[in-house]
C-alpha positions as a printed Julia matrix, in Angstrom:
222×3 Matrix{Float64}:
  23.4    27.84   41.17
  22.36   30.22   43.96
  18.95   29.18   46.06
  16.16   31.72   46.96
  13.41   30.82   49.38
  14.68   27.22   48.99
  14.58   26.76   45.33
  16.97   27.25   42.32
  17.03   30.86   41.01
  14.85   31.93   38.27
  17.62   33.28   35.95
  21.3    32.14   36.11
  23.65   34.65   38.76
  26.54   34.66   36.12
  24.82   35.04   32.8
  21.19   36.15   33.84
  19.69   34.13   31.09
  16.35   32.5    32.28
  16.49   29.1    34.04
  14.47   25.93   32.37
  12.77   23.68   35.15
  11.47   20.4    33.74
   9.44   17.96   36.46
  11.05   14.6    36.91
   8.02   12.59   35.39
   8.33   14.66   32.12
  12.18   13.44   31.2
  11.62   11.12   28.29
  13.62    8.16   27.87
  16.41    8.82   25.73
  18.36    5.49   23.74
  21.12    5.81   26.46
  18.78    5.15   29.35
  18.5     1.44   29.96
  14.57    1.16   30.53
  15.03    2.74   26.57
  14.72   -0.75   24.51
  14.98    0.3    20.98
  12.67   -2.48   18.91
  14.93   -4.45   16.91
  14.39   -7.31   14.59
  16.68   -9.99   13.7
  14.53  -11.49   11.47
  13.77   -7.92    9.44
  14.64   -8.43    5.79
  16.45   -5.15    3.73
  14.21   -3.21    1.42
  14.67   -3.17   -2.19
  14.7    -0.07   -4.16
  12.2    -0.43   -6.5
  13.54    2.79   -8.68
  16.8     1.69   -8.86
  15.84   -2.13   -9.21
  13.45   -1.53  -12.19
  15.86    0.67  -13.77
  18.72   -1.85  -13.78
  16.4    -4.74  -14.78
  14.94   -2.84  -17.57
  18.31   -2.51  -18.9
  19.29   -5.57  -18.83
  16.5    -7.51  -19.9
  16.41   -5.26  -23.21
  20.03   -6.62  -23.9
  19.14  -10.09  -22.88
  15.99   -9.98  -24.76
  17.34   -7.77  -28.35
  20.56   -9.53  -28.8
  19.33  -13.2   -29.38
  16.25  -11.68  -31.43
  18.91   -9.7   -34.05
  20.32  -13.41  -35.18
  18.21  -14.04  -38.73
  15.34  -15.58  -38.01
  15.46  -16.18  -34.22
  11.57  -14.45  -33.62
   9.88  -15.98  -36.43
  11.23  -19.33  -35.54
  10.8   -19.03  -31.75
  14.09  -19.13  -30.72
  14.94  -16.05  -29.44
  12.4   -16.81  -26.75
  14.78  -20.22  -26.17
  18.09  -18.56  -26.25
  17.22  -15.98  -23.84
  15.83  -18.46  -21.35
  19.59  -20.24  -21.76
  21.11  -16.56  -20.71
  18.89  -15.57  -17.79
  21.14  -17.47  -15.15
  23.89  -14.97  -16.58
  21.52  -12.05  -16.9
  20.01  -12.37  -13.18
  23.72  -12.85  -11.66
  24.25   -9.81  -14.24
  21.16   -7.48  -12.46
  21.58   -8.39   -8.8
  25.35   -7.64   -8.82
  24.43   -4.24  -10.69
  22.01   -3.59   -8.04
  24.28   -4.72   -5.3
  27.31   -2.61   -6.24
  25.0     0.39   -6.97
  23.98    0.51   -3.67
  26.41   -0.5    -1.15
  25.19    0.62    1.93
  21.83   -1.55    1.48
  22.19   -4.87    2.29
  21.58   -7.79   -0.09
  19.33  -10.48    0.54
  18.17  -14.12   -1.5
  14.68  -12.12   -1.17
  15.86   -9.24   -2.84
  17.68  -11.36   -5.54
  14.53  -13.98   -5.96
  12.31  -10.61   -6.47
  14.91   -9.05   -8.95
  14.99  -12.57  -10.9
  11.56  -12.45  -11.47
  11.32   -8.72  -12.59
  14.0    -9.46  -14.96
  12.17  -12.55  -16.37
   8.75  -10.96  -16.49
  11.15   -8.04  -18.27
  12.39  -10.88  -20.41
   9.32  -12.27  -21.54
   7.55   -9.37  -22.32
  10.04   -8.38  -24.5
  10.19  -11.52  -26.17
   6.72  -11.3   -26.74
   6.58   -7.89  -28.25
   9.1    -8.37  -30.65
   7.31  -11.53  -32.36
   4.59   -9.48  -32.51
   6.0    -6.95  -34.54
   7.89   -9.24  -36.33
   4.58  -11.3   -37.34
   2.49   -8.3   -38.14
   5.52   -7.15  -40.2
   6.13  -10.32  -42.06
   2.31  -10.96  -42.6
   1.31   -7.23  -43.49
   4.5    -6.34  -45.0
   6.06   -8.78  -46.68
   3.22  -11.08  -47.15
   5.19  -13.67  -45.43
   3.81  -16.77  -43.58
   7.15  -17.98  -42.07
   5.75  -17.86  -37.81
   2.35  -20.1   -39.43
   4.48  -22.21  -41.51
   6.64  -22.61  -38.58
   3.8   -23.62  -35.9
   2.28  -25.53  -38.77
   5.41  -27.97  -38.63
   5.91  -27.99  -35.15
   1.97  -29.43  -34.81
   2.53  -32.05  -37.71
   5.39  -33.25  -36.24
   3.28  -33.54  -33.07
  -0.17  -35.22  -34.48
   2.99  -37.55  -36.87
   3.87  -39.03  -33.03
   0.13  -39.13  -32.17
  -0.38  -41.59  -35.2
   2.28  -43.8   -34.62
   1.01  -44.48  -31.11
  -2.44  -45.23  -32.73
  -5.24  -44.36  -34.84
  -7.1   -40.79  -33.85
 -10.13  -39.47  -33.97
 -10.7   -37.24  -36.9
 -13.14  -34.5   -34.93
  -9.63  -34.53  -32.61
  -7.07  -33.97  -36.22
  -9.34  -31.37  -37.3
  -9.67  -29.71  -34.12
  -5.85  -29.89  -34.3
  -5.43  -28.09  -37.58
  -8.36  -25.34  -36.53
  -7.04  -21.87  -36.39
  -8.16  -21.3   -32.99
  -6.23  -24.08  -31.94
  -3.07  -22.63  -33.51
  -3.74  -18.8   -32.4
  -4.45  -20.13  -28.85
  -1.37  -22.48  -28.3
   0.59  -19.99  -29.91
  -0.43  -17.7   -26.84
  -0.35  -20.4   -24.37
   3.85  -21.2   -25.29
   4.54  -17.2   -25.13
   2.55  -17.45  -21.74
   4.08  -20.76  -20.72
   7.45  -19.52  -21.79
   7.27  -16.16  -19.32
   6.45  -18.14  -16.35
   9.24  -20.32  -16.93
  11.55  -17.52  -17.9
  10.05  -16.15  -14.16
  10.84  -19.05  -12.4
  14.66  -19.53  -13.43
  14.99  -15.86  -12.86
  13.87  -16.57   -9.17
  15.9   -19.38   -8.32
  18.66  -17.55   -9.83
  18.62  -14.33   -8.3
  17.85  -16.07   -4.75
  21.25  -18.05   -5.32
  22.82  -15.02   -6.45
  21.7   -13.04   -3.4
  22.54  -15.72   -1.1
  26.09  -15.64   -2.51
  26.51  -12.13   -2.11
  25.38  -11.52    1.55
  27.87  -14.79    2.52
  30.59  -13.17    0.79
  29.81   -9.66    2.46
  29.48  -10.99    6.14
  32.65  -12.54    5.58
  34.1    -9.74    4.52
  32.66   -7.82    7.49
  33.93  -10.28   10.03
């Protein structure tokens, strides 16, 4: 580049296009320059697509939830709510595979499958809950049927029949026992007691899944 009156030419002597003149102190550090130190974090955990995540838990808590309640008289007798908690190991391996294989650029994480366990089982129990409720109003309204009462009904007698044999009880306390608040509220304290749980298992499973599959993948990167 030519030199006039000591410094570099205005505009180019070949091209004539105008010359850009930047002071040293303005240069930003770019990544390549080694007083550049990107921030990294080895201890920063993958993020979880929510969209995706809900989508694919949604899904597959309906079919965990539906299929056990379609067998004759799993919701009035409770056990749909019991056979579903037997499947969610093989629905939240089910969910966090889905989501890992859907999106194979993000990396997997025990966080990520603890957090989609517990979606799913929330999923799971909501659904569970629902469905007797529509059942019951159906069977009570409908049908004029008593089958979820006479069903809770047993379940206590059997209950205060082991309270007896272990001694005599008060009678305020047997009454209390046969009061319908006591059956309306227990019956919503076992749906509520049966989501946590339902919660829980999906946790531990999904963290074991998601442990599992970022072992296999960094061995498969290595």
């Amino acid at each position: 580049m030519p030199v006039v009156d000591g410094d570099p030419a205005a505009f180019c002597a070949a091209c004539g296009l105008p010359q850009l003149r930047v002071a040293p102190d303005a240069i930003a550090l770019t990544p390549e320059s080694p007083d550049a130190q990107p921030e990294h974090r080895a201890d920063k955990q993958p993020r979880l697509d929510w969209a995706a995540a809900l989508r694919m838990t949604a899904i597959v808590a309906t079919v965990g939830a539906v299929a056990p309640s379609l067998l004759p008289g799993a919701v009035s007798s409770g056990s749909a709510g019991g056979l579903s908690l037997l499947a969610m190991p093989l629905l939240t391996v089910a969910v966090v595979t889905l989501y890992h294989r859907s999106r194979p650029r993000r990396e997997i994480s025990p966080m990520i499958g603890g957090r989609l366990g517990a979606v799913l089982g929330l999923f799971v129990g909501a659904w569970i809950a629902f469905l007797t409720g529509v059942v019951g109003f159906v069977l009570r309204y409908h049908y004029h049927s008593t089958a979820i009462d006479d069903a809770l009904r047993q379940s206590f007698d059997a209950m205060l029949v082991r309270m007896q044999s272990a001694g005599p009880q008060p009678p305020e306390l047997l009454a209390y026992f046969h009061s319908p608040e006591f059956l309306a509220g227990s019956f919503l304290m076992g749906h509520v007691f049966s989501m946590l749980l339902l919660v829980f298992t999906g946790t531990v499973c999904g963290w074991l899944a998601g442990a599992l599959l970022r072992s296999q993948r960094q061995r498969l990167m290595k």
